[in-house]
mmCIF file of the N, C-alpha and C atoms, coordinates in Angstrom:
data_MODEL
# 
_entry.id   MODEL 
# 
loop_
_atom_site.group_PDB 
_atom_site.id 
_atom_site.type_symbol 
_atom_site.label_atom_id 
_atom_site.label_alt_id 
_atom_site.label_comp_id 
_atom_site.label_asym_id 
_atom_site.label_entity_id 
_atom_site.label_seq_id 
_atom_site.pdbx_PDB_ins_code 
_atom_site.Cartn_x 
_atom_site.Cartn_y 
_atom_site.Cartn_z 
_atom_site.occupancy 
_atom_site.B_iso_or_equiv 
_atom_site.pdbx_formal_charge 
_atom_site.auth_seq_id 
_atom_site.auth_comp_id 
_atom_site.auth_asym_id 
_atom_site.auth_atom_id 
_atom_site.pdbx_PDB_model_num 
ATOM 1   N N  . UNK A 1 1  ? -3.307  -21.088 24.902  1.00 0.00 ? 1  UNK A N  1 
ATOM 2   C CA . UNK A 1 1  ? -4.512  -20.327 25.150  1.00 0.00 ? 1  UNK A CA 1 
ATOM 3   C C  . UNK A 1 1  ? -5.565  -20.719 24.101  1.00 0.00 ? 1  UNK A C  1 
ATOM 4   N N  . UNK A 1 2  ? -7.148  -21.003 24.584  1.00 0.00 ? 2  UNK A N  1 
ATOM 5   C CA . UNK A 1 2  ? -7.936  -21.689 23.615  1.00 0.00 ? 2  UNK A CA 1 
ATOM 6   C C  . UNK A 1 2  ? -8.479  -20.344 22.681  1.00 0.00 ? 2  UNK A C  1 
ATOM 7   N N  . UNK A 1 3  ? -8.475  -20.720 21.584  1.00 0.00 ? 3  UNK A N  1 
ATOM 8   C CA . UNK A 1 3  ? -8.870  -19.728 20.377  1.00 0.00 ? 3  UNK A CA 1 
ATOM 9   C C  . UNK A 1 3  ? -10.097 -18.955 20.889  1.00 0.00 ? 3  UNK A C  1 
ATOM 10  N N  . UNK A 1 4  ? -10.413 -17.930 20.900  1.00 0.00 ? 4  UNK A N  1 
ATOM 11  C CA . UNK A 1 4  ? -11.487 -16.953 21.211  1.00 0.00 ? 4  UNK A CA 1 
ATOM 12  C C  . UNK A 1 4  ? -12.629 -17.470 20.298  1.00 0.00 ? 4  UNK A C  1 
ATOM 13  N N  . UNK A 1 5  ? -13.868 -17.923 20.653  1.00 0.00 ? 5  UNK A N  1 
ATOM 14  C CA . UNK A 1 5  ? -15.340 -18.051 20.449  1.00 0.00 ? 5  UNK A CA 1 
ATOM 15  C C  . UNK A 1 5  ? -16.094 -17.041 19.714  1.00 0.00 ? 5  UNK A C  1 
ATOM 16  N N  . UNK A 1 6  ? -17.125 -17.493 18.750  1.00 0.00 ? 6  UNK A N  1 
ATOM 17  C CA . UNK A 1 6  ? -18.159 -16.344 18.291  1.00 0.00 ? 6  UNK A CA 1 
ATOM 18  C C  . UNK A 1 6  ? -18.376 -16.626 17.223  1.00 0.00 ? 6  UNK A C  1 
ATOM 19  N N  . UNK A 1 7  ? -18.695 -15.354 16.181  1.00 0.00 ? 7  UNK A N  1 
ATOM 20  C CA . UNK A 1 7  ? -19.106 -15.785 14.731  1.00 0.00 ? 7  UNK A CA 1 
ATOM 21  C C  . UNK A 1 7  ? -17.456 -15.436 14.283  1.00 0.00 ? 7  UNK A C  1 
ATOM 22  N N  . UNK A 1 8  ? -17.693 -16.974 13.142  1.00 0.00 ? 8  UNK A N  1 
ATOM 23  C CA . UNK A 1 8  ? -16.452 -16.937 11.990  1.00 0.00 ? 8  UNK A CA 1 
ATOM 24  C C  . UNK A 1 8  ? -16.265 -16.202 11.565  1.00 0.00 ? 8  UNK A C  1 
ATOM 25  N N  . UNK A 1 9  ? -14.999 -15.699 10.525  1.00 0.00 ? 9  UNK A N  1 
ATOM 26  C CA . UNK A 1 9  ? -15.038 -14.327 10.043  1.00 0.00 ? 9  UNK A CA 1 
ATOM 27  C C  . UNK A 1 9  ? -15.486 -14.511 9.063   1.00 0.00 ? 9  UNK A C  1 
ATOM 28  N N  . UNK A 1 10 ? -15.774 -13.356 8.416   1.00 0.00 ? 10 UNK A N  1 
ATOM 29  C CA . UNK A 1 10 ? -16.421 -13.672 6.785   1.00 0.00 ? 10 UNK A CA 1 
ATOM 30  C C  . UNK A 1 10 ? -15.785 -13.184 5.777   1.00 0.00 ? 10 UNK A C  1 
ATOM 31  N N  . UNK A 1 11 ? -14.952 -14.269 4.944   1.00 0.00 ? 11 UNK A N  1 
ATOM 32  C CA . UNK A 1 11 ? -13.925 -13.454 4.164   1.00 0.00 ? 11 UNK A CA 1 
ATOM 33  C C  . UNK A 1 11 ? -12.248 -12.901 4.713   1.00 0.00 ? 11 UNK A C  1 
ATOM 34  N N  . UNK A 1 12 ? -11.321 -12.683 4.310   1.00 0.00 ? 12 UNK A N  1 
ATOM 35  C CA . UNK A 1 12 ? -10.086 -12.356 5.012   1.00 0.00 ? 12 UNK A CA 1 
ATOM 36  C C  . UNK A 1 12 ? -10.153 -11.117 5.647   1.00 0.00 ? 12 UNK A C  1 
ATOM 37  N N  . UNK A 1 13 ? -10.855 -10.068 5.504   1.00 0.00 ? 13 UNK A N  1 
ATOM 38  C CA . UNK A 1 13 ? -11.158 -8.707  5.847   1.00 0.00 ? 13 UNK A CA 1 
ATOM 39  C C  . UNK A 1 13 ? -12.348 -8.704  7.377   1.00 0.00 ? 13 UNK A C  1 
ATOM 40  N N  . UNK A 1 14 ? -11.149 -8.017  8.609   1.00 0.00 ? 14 UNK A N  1 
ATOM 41  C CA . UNK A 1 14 ? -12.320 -8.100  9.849   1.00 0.00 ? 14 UNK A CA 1 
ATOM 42  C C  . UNK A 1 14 ? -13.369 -7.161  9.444   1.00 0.00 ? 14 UNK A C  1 
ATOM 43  N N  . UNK A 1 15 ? -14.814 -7.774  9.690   1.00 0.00 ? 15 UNK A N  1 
ATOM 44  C CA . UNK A 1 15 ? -15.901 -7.074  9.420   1.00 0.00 ? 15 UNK A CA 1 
ATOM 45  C C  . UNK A 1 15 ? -15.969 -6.268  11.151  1.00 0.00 ? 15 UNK A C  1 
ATOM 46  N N  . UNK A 1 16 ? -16.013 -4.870  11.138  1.00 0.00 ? 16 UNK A N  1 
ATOM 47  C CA . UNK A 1 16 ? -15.951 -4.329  12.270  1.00 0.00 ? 16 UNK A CA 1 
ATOM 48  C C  . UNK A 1 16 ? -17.188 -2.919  12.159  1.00 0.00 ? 16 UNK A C  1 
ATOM 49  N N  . UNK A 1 17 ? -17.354 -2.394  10.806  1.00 0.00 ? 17 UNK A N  1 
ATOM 50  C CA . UNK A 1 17 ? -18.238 -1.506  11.053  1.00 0.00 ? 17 UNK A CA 1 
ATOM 51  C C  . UNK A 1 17 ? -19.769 -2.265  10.632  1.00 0.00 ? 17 UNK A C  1 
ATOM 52  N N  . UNK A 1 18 ? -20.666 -1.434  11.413  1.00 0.00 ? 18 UNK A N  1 
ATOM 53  C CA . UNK A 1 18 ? -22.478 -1.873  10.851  1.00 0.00 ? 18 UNK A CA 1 
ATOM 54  C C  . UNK A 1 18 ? -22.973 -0.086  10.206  1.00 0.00 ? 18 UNK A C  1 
ATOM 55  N N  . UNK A 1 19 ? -24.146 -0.668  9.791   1.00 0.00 ? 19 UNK A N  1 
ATOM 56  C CA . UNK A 1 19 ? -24.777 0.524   8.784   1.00 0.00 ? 19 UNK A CA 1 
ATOM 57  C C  . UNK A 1 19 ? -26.248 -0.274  9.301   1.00 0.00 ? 19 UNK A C  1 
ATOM 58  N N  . UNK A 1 20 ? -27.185 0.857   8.867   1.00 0.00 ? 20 UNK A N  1 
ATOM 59  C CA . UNK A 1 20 ? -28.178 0.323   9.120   1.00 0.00 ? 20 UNK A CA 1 
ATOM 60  C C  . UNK A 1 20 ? -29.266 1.105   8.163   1.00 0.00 ? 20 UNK A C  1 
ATOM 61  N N  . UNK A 1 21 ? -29.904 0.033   7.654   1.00 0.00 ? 21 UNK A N  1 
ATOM 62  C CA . UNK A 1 21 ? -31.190 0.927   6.728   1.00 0.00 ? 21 UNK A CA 1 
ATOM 63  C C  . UNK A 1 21 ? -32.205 0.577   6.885   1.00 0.00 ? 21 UNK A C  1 
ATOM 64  N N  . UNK A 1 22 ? -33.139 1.336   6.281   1.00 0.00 ? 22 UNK A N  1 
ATOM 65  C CA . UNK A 1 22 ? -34.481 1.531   6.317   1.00 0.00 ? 22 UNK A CA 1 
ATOM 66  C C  . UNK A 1 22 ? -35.186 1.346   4.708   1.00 0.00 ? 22 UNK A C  1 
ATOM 67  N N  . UNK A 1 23 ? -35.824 -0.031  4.670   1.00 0.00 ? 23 UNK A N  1 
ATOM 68  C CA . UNK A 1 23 ? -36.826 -0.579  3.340   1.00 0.00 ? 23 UNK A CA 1 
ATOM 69  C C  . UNK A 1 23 ? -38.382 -0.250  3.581   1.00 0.00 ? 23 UNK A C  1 
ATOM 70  N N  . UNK A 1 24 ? -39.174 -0.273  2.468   1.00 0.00 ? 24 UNK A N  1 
ATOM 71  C CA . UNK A 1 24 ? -39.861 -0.899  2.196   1.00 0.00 ? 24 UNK A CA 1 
ATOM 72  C C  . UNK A 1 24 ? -40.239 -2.595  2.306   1.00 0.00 ? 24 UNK A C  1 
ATOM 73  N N  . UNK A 1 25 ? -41.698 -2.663  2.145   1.00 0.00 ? 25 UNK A N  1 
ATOM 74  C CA . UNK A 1 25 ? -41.716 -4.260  2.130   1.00 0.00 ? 25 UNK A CA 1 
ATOM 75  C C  . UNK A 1 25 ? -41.353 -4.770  0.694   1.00 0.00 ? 25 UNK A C  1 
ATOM 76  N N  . UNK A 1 26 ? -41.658 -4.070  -0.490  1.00 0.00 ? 26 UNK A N  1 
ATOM 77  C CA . UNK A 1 26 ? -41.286 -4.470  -1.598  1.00 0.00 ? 26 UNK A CA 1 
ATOM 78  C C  . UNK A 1 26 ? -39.700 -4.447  -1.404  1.00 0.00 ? 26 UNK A C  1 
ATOM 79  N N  . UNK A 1 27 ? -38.776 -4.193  -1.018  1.00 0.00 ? 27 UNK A N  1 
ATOM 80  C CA . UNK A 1 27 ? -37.453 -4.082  -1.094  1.00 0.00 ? 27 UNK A CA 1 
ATOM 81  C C  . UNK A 1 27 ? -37.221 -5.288  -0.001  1.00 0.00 ? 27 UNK A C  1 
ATOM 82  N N  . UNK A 1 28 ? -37.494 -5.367  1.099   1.00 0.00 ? 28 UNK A N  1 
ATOM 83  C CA . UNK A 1 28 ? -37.276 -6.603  2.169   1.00 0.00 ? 28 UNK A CA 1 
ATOM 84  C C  . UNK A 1 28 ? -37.739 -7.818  1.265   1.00 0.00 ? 28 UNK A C  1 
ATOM 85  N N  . UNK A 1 29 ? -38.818 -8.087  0.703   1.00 0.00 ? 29 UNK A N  1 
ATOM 86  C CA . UNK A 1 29 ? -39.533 -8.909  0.023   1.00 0.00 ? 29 UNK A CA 1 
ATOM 87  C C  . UNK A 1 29 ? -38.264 -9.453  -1.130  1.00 0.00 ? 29 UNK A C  1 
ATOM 88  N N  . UNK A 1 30 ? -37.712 -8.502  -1.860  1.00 0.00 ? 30 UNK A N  1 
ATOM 89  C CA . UNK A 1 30 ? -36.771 -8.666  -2.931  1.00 0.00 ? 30 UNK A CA 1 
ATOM 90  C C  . UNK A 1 30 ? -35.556 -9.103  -2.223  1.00 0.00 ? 30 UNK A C  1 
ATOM 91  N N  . UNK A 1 31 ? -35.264 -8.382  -1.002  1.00 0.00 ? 31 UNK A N  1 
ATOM 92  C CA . UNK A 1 31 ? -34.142 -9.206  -0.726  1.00 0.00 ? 31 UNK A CA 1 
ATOM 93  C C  . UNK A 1 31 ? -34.014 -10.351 -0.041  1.00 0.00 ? 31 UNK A C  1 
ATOM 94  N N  . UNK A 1 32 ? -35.283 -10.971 0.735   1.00 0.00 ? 32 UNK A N  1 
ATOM 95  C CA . UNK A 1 32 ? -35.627 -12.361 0.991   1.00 0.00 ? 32 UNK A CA 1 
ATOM 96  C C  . UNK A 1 32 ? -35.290 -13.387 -0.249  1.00 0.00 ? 32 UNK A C  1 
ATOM 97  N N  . UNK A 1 33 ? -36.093 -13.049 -1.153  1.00 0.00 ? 33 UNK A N  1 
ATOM 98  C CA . UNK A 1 33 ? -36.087 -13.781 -2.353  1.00 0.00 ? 33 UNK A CA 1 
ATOM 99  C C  . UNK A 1 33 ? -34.452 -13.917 -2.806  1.00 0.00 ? 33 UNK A C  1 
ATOM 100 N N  . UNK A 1 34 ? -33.657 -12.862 -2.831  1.00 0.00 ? 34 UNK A N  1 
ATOM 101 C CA . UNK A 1 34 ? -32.589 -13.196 -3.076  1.00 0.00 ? 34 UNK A CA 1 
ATOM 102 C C  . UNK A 1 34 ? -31.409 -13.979 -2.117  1.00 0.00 ? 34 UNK A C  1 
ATOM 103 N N  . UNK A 1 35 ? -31.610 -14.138 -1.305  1.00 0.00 ? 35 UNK A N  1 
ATOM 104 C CA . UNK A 1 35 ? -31.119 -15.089 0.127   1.00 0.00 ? 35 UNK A CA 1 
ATOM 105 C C  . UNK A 1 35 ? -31.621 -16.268 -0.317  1.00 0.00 ? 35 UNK A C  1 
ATOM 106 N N  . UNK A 1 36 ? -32.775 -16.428 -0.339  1.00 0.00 ? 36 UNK A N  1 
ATOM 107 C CA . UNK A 1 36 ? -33.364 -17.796 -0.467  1.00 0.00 ? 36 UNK A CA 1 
ATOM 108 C C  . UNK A 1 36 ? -32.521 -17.969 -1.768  1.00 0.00 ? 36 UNK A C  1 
ATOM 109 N N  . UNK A 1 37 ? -32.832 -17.363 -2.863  1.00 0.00 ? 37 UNK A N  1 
ATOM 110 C CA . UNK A 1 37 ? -31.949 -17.675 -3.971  1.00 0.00 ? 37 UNK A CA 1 
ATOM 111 C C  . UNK A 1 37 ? -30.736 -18.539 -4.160  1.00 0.00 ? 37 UNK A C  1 
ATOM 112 N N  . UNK A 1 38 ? -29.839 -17.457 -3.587  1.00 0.00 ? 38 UNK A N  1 
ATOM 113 C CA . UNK A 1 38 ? -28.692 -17.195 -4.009  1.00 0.00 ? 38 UNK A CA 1 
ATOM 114 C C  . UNK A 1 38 ? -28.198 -17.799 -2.002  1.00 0.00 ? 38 UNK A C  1 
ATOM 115 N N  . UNK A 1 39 ? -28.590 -18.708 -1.221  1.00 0.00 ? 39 UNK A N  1 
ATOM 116 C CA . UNK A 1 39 ? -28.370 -19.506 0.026   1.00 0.00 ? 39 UNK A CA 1 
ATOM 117 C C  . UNK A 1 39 ? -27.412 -18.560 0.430   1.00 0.00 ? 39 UNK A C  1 
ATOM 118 N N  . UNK A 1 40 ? -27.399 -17.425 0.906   1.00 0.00 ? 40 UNK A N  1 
ATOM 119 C CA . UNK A 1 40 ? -26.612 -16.182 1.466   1.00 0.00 ? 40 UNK A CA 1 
ATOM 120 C C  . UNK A 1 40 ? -27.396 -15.644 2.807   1.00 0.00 ? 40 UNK A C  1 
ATOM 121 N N  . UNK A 1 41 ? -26.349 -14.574 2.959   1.00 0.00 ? 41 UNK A N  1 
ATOM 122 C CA . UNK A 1 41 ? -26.851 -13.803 4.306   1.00 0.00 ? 41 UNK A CA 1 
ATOM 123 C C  . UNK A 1 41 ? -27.401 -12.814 3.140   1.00 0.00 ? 41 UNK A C  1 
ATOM 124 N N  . UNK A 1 42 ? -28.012 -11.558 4.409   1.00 0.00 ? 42 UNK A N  1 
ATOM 125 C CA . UNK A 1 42 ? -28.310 -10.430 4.272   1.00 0.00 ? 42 UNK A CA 1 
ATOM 126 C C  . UNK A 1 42 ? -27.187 -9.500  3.866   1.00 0.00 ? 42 UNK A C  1 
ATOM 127 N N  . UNK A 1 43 ? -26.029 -9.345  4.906   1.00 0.00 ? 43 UNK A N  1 
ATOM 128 C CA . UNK A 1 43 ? -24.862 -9.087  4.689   1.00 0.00 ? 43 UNK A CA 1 
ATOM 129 C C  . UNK A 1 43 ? -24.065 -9.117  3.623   1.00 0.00 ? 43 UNK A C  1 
ATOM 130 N N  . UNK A 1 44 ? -24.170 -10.449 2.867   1.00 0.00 ? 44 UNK A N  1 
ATOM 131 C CA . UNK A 1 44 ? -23.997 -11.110 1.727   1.00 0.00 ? 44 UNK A CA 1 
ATOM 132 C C  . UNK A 1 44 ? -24.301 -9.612  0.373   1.00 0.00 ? 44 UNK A C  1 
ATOM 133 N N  . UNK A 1 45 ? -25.441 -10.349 0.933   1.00 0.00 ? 45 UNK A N  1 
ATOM 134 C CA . UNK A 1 45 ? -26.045 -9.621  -0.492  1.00 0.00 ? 45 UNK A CA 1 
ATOM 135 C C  . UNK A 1 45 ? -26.049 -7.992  -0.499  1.00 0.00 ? 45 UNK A C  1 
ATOM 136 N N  . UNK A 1 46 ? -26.008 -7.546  0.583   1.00 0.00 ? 46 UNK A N  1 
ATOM 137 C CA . UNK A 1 46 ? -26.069 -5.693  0.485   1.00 0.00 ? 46 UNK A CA 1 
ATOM 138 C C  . UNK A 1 46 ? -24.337 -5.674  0.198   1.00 0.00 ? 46 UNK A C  1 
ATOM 139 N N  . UNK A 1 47 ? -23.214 -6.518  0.273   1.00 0.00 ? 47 UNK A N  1 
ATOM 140 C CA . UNK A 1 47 ? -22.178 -6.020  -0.142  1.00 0.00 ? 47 UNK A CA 1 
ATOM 141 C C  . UNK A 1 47 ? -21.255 -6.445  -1.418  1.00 0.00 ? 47 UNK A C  1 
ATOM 142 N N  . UNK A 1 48 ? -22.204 -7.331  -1.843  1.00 0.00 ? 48 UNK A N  1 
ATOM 143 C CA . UNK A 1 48 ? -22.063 -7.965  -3.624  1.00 0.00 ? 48 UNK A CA 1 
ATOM 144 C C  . UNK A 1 48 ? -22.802 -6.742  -3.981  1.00 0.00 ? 48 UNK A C  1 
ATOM 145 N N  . UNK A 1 49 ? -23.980 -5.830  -3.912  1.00 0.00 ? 49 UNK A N  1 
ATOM 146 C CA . UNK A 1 49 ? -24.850 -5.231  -4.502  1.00 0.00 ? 49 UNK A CA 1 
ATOM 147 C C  . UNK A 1 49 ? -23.988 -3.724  -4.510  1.00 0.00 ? 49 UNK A C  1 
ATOM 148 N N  . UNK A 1 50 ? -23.555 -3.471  -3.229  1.00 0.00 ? 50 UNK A N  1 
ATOM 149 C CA . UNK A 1 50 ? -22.220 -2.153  -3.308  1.00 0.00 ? 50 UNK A CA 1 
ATOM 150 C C  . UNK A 1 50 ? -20.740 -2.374  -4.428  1.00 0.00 ? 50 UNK A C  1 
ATOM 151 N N  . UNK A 1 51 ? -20.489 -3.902  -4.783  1.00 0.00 ? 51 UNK A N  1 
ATOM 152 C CA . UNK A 1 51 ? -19.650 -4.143  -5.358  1.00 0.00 ? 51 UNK A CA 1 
ATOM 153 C C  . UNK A 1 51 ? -19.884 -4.056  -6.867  1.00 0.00 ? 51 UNK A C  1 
ATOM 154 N N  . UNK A 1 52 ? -20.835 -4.166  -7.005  1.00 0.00 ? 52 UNK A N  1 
ATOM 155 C CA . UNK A 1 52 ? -21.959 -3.853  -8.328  1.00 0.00 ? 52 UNK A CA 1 
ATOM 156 C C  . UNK A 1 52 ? -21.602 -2.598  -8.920  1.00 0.00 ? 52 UNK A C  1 
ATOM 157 N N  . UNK A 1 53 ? -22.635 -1.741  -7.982  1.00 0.00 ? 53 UNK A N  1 
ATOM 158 C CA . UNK A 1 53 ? -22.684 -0.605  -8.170  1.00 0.00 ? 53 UNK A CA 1 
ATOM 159 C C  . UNK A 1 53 ? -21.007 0.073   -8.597  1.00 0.00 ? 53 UNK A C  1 
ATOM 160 N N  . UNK A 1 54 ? -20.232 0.042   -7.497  1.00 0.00 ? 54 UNK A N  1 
ATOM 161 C CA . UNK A 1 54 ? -19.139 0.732   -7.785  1.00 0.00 ? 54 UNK A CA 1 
ATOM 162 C C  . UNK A 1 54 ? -18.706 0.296   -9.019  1.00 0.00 ? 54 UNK A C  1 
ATOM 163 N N  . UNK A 1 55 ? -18.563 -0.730  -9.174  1.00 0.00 ? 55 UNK A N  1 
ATOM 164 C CA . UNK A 1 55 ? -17.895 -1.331  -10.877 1.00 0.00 ? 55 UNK A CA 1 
ATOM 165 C C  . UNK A 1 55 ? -18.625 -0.683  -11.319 1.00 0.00 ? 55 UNK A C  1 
ATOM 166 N N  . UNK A 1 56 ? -19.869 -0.854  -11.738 1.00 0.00 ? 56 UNK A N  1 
ATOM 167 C CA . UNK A 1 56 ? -20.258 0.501   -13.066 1.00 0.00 ? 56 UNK A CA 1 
ATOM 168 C C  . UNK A 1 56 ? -20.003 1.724   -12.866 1.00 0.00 ? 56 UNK A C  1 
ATOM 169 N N  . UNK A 1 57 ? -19.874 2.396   -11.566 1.00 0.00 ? 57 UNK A N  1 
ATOM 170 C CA . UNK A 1 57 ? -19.584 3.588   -11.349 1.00 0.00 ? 57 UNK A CA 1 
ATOM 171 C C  . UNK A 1 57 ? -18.419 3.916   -12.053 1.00 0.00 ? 57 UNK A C  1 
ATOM 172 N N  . UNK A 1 58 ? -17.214 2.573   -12.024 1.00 0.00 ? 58 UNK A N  1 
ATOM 173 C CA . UNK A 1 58 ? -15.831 3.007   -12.538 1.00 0.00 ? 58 UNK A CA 1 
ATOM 174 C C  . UNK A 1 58 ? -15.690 2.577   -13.759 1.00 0.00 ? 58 UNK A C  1 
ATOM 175 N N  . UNK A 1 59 ? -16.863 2.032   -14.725 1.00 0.00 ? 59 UNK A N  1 
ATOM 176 C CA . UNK A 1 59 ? -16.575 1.780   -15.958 1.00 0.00 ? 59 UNK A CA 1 
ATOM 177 C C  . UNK A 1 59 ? -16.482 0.396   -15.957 1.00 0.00 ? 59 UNK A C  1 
ATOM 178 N N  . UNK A 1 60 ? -16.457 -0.700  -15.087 1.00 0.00 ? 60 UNK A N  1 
ATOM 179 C CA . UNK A 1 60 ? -16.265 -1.949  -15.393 1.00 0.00 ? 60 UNK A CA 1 
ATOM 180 C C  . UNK A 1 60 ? -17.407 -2.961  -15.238 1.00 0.00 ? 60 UNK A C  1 
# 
């Protein structure tokens, strides 16, 4: 049976839930810049930026 089609996964973990927010242009603007940066998704970067956060949350 031929392998099922679509987007690759990203990472070993199935990405299955979405969230959705609401910016500013100064905040869209900042996170363009950081894509272009850092050659990432959007995706990318809002879940390095949650990974952030929680580490300082827990002290690390």
């Amino acid at each position: 049976m031929p392998k099922k089609m679509g987007r690759p996964p990203s990472g070993d973990k199935p990405m299955k839930d979405r969230i959705f927010v609401l910016v500013d242009d100064d905040t869209k603007m900042k996170l363009e810049v950081c894509k272009k940066t850092l050659d990432t998704t959007t995706s990318d970067i809002v879940r390095k930026g949650i990974d952030q956060i929680y580490k300082e949350l827990r002290g690390g």
